[in-house]
C-alpha positions as CSV (number, residue, x, y, z in Angstrom):
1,X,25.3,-5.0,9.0
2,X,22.7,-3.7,6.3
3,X,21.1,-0.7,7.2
4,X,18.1,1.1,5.4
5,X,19.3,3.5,3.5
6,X,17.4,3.8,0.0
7,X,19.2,7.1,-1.4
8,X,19.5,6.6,-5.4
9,X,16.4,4.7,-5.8
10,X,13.3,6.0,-6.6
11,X,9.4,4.9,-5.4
12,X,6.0,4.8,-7.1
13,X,3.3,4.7,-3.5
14,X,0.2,4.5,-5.2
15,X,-2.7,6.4,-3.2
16,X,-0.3,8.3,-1.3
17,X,-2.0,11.3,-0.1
18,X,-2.5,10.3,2.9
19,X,-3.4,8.0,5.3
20,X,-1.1,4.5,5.4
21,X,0.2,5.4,1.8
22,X,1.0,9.2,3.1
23,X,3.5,6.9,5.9
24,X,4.9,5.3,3.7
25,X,5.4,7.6,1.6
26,X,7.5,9.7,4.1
27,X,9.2,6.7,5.8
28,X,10.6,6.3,2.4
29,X,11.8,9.9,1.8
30,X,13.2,9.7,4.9
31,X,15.9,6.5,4.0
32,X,16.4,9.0,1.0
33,X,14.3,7.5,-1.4
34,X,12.7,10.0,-4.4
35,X,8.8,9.4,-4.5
36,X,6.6,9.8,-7.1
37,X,3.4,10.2,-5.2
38,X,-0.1,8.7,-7.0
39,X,-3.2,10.1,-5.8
40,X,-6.8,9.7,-7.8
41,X,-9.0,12.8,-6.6
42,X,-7.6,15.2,-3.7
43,X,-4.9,17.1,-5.3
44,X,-4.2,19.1,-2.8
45,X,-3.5,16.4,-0.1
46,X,-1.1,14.9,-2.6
47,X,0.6,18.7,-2.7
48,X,1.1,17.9,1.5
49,X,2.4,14.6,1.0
50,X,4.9,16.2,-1.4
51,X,5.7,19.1,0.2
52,X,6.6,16.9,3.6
53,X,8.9,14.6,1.2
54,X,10.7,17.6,0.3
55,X,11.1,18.8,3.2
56,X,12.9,15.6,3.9
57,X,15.5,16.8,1.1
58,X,14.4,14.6,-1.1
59,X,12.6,14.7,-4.6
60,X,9.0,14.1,-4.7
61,X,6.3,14.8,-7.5
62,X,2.6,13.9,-7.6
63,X,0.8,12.2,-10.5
64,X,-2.9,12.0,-10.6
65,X,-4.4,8.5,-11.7
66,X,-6.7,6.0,-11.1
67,X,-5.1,2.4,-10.8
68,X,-8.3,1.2,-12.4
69,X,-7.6,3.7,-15.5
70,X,-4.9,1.7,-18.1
71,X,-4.8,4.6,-20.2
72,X,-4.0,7.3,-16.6
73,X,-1.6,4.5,-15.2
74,X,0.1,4.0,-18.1
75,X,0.9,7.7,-19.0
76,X,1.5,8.0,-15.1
77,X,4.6,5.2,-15.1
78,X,6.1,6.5,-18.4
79,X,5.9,10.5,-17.0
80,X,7.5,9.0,-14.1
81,X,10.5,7.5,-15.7
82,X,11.3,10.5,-17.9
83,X,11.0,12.6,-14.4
84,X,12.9,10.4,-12.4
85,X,14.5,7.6,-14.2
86,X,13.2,3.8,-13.7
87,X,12.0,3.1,-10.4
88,X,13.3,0.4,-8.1
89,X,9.9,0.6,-5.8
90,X,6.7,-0.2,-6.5
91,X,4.4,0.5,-3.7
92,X,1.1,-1.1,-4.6
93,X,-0.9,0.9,-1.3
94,X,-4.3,2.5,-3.5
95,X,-7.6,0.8,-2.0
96,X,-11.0,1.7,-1.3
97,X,-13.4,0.3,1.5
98,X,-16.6,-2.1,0.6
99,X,-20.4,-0.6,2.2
100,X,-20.2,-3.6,4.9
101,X,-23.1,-5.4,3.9
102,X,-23.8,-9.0,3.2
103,X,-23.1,-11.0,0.1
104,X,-27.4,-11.1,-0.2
105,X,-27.4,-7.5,-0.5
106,X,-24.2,-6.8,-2.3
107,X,-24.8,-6.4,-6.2
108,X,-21.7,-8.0,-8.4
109,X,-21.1,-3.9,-9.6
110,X,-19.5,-3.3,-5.5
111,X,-17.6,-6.5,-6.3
112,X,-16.0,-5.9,-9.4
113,X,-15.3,-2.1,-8.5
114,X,-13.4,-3.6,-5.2
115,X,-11.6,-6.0,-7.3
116,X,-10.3,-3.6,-9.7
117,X,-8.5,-1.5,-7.7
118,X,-7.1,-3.7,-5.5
119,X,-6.4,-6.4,-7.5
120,X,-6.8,-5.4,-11.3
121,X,-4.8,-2.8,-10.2
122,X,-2.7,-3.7,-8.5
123,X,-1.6,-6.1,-11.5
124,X,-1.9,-3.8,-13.8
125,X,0.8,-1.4,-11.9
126,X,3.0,-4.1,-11.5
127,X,2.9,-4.8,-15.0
128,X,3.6,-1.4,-15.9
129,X,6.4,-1.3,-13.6
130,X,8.4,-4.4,-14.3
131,X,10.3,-3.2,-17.3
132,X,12.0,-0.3,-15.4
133,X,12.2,-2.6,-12.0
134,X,13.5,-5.3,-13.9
135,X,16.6,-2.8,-14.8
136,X,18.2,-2.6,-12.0
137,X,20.2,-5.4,-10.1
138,X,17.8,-4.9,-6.8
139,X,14.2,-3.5,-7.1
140,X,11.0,-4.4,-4.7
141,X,7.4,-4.6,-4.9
142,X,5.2,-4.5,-1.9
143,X,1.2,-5.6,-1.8
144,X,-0.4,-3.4,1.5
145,X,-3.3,-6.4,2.1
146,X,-5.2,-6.5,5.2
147,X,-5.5,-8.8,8.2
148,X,-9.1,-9.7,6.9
149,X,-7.8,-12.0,4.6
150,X,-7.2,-13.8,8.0
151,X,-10.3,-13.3,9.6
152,X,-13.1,-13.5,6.2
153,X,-15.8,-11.7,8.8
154,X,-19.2,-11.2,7.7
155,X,-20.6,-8.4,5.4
156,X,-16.9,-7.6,3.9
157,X,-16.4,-9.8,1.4
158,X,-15.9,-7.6,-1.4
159,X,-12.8,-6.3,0.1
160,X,-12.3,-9.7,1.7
161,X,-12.0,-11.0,-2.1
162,X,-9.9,-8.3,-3.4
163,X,-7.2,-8.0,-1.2
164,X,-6.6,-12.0,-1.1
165,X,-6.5,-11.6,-4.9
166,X,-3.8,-9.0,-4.4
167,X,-1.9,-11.5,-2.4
168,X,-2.3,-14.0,-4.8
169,X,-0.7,-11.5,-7.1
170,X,2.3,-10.7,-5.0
171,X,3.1,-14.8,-4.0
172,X,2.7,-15.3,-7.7
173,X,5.2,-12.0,-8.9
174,X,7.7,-13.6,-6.1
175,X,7.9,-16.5,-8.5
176,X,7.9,-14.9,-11.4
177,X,10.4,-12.1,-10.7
178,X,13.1,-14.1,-8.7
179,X,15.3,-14.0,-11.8
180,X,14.9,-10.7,-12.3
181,X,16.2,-9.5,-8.7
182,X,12.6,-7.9,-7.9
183,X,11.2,-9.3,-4.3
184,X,7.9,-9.2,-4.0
185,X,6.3,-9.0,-0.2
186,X,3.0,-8.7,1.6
187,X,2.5,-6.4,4.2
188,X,-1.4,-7.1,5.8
189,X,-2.3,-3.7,8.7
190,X,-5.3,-4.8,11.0
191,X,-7.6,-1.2,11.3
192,X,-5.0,1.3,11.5
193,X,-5.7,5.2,12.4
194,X,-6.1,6.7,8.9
195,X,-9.4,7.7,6.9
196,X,-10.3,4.7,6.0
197,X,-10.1,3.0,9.2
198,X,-11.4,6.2,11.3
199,X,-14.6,5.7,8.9
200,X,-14.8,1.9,9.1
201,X,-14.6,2.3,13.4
202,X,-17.6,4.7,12.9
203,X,-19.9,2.3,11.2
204,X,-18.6,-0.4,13.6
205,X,-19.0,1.4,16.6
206,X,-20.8,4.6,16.2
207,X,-18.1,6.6,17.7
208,X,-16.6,9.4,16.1
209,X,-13.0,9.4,17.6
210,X,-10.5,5.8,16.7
211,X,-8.9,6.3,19.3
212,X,-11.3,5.3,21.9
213,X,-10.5,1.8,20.7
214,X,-7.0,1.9,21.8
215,X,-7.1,-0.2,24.9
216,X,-8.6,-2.9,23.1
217,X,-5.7,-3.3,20.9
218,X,-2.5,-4.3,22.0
219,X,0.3,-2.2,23.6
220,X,-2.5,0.4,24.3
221,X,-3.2,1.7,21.2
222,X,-4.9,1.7,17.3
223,X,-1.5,1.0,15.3
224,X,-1.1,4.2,13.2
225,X,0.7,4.6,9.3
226,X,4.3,4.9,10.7
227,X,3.6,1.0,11.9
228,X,2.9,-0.4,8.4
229,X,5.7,1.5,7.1
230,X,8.5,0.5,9.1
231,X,7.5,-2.9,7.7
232,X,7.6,-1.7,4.3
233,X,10.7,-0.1,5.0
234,X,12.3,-3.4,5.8
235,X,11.1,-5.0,2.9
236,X,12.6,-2.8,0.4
237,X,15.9,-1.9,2.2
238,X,19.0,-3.9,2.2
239,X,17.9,-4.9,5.8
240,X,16.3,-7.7,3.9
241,X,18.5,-9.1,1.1
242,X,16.7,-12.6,1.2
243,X,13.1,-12.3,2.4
244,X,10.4,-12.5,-1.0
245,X,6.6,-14.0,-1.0
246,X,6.2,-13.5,2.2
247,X,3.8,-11.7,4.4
248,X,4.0,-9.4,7.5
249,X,0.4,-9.0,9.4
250,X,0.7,-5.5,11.4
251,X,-2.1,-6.8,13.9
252,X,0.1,-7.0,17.5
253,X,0.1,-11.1,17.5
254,X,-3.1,-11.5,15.9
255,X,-4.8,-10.0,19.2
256,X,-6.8,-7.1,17.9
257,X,-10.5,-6.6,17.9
258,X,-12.7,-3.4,18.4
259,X,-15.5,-5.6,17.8
């Protein structure tokens, strides 16, 4: 049977300093994968993230660049390649959250800002990517989406619009990239416990502390980083030698609400 191991290839996780990206990050290093680790402002979280990795034994180096910067993310792949050689993973993770207000009081500025991250960005990485990805006889990309491209609730739909965007990119790359041995997958995390989400439960619910949502959620508890990357794991291992454009909702059977 296929097992997981990823030692000799090497992974670009985009906003990997913590949170979801920080998880997958280190469930990565830990099948013996080399990480380059992308961050855009808190340099010394990204120094955590890659002082965990090598603590793992494994390589790790962080590069500071915003995927919305072509000029940054450009220099950031190539420094990449001569540090590490081409990648095989392309961990397309960096996001940022909307205000939460309604389309009538959202200016087209939150919109485009929302879209170029996740989805301008997310392009534009992949693009960057694909000549060292395509190099190899097995590489992968994975799209981290959200479960709100499920849902489309109210006073969210710039992110709503950007990360189906970012799917739309990933279904079309699966296409694309067949030829070239690069699968491209989706994986879609409901709120998970990470900064993001803690601050997106505070505006929800006023409460400080996630985790007082966790017996609304199924099997007890807010799913947490390690839960999105065990499914990114998957995709990119040899666990999964068939499996491209598709999508993997970390949401507990679509049961989850802390509304």
């Amino acid at each position: 049977m296929a097992d997981m191991n990823l030692t000799g290839r090497t992974a670009l996780v985009t906003g990997a300093s913590r949170g979801i990206g920080r998880g997958i990050a280190l469930a990565l290093a830990g099948a013996g994968a080399d990480i380059a680790v992308n961050y855009t402002r808190d340099e010394e979280a990204a120094g955590e993230t890659v002082a965990a990795i090598r603590a793992l034994g494994r390589n790790a180096k962080a590069y500071r660049a915003s995927v919305a910067d072509e000029e940054a993310s450009a220099a950031m792949v190539a420094a990449i390649e001569a540090d590490f050689g081409p990648l095989s993973i392309l961990i397309n993770n960096a996001g940022i959250a909307s205000r939460g207000k309604a389309v009538a009081d959202t200016d087209a500025a939150e919109v485009e800002k929302l879209l170029g991250v996740h989805a301008v960005g997310a392009h534009r990485l992949s693009r960057l990517c694909l000549p060292q990805l395509r190099r190899h006889d097995r590489s992968d990309i994975v799209v981290i989406s959200s479960v709100a491209t499920l849902h489309h609730a109210a006073n969210g739909a710039p992110y709503t619009m950007a990360k189906a965007a970012g799917e739309a990119l990933a279904l079309t790359l699966a296409k694309e990239e067949l030829t070239h041995g690069v699968r491209v997958n989706i994986v879609a995390p409901s709120l998970t416990v990470s900064d993001m989400g803690e601050r997106l439960a505070r505006a929800v619910t006023g409460q400080e502390d996630i985790h007082h949502l966790d017996a609304k959620f199924p099997f007890g508890r807010v799913p947490g980083p390690d839960d999105v990357a065990a499914a990114v794991l998957w995709f990119v291992s040899d666990a999964n030698p068939y499996c491209s454009g598709q999508k993997l909702n970390i949401d507990g059977a679509g049961m989850a609400s802390f509304r």
